[in-house]
N, C-alpha and C positions, 0 to 999 in steps of 0.2 A: 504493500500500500504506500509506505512511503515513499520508495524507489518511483512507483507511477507519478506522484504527486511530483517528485522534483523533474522528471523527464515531462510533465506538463507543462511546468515552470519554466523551463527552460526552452521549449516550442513556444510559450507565450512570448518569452522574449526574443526571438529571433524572429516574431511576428512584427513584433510593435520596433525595434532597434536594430533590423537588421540581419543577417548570417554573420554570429560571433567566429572569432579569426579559432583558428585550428588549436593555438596554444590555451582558449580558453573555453574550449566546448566542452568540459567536465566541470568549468563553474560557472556560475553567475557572476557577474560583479557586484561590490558591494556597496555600489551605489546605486542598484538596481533595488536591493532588496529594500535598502532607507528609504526608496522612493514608492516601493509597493506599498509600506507599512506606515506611511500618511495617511493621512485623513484626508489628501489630495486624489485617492484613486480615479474617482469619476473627471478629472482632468485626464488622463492618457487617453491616447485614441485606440480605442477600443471597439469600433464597430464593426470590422472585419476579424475578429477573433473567435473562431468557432469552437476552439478551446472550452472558453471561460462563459459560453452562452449556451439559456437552456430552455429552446417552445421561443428563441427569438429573444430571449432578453439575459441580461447578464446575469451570471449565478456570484453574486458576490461573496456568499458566504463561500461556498467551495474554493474561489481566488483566493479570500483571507486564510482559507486553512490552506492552502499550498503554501501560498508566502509564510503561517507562524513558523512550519518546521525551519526554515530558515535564522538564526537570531542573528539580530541587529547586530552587528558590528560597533564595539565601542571604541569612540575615538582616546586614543593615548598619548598626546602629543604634547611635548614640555612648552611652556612659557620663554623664551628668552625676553629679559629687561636689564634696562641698565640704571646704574646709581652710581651719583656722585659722595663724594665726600661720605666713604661708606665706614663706618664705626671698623678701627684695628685695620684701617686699609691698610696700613705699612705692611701688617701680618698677613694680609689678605693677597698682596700684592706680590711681597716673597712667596708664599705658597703655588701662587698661579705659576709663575715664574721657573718655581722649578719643576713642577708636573712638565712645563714646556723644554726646558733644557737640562734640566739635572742639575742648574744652579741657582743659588740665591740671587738674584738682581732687587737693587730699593729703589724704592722712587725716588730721583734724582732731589736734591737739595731744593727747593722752590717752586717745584713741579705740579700740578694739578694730577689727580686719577681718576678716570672712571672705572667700575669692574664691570663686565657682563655675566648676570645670573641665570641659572636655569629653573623653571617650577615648574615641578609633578603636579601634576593636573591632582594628586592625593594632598586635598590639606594637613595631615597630618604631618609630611614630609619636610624640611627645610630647603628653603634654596640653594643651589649649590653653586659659587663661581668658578666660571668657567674659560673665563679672558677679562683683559685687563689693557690697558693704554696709561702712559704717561707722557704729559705736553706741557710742553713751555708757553705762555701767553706773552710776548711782548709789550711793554710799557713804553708812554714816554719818556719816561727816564733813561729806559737800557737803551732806546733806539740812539738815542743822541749822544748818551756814552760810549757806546760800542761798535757805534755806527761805524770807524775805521779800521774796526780790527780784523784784520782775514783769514780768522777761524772760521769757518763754513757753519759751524754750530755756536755760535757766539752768543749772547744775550739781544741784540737787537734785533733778531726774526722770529717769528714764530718756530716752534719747533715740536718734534715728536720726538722722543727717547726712546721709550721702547713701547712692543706690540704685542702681548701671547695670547696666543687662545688654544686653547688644548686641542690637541691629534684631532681625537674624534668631534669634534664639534668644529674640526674644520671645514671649508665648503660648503657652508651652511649659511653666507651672511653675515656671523657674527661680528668676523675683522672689520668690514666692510660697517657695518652698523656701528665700532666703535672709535672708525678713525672719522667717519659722518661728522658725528657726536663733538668729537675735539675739534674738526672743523669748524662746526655750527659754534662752538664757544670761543673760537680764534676770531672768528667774523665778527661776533656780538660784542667783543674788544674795544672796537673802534679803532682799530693801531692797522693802518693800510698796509702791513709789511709780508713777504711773502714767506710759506710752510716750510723748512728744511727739516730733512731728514736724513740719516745715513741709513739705507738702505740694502738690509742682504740679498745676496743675489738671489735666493731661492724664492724675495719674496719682490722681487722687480715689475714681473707682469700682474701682479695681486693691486700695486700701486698706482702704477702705469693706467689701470683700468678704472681707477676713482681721479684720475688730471694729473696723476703727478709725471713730469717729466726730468728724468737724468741732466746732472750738471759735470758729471766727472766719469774717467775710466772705471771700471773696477780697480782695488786696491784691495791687498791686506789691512786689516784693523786688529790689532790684537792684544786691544785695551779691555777687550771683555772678555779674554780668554775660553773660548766657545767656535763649537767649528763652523756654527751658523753665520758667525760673524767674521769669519776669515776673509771673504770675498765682499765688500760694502760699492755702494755706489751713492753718491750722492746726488738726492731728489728734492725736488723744488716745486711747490704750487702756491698757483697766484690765487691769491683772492680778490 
């Protein structure tokens, strides 16, 4: 009985959406079933379906008992959010840092942080961080002071220090959503100067793809003793 119900289910849908591709004619998709199990039914076009029709009119109770063997698929997808000025960021910032390299990096001497967190859709759970930025804001002051000196990272630019965001949460946005972040707070400044960064190579086309453009060759840097930072390049964005 059940076996017929889902092979019903399954003629209805290749009724109503089509001939499902070869790699998925043993299931439904599971945005078919959330979409049976509304209370939108009588929205699908359903008047060619000899299936689910009976004496000429729809058997709806039979459709709903096909679709319950079916259960809804629950959605399990974390929150990412970000915060500033997050309580023990120093601690929080080392930690992140070293899940990313195997070492301890602090936030630079006068540096702002934001962390990016993750939430389990379970409120019982805590948030957990999972990337982290640290950024220089430019002042009147350091521009006019520093303005001459030709350290490429010097106080009179805006700057970015460091970037982590863990393995697995990489390719997800998150980098991209927290160098956004220090953007949007470099702009809100009011100090017209442009982003420097030193830039490792591995993460050149990651930058490249949010406006930053190369100002130097590649170069060893090996002030941070880390193999990520062996090859740096320096990046530059106007705002």
């Amino acid at each position: 009985m059940r076996h017929e119900m889902l092979c019903k289910l399954q003629r209805i849908h290749r009724s109503m959406f089509g001939k499902m591709q070869t790699s998925q004619q043993q299931h439904i998709p599971a945005s078919v079933y959330s979409e049976f199990r509304t209370d939108g039914l009588s929205k699908l076009d359903t008047d060619n379906n000899d299936e689910i029709k009976s004496n000429g009119r729809i058997d709806w109770n039979q459709f709903r008992s096909a679709c319950a063997l079916i259960p809804v698929p629950v959605k399990n997808e974390h929150e990412i959010f970000l915060q500033h000025k997050v309580e023990n960021e120093f601690t929080v910032f080392r930690k992140i840092a070293y899940k990313v390299t195997g070492r301890h990096y602090d936030i630079p001497q006068g540096h702002c942080a934001i962390i990016a967190y993750s939430k389990s859709p379970d409120p019982s759970e805590p948030a957990v961080a999972i990337g982290a930025i640290s950024y220089w804001i430019a002042t009147k002051e350091t521009s006019r002071s520093n303005h001459h000196s030709d350290h490429f990272m010097n106080d009179c630019f805006h700057k970015i220090s460091f970037l982590f965001v863990e393995k697995i949460h990489q390719r997800k946005g998150v980098g991209r959503r927290l160098v956004n972040e220090a953007i949007h707070e470099m702009k809100n400044s009011g100090i017209n100067q442009p982003i420097h960064l030193e830039g490792a190579k591995s993460a050149l086309k990651f930058f490249k793809k949010i406006g930053f453009v190369s100002c130097s060759k590649l170069r060893r840097d090996v002030a941070y003793h880390h193999s990520i930072f062996n090859n740096c390049v320096n990046m530059c964005y106007a705002l």
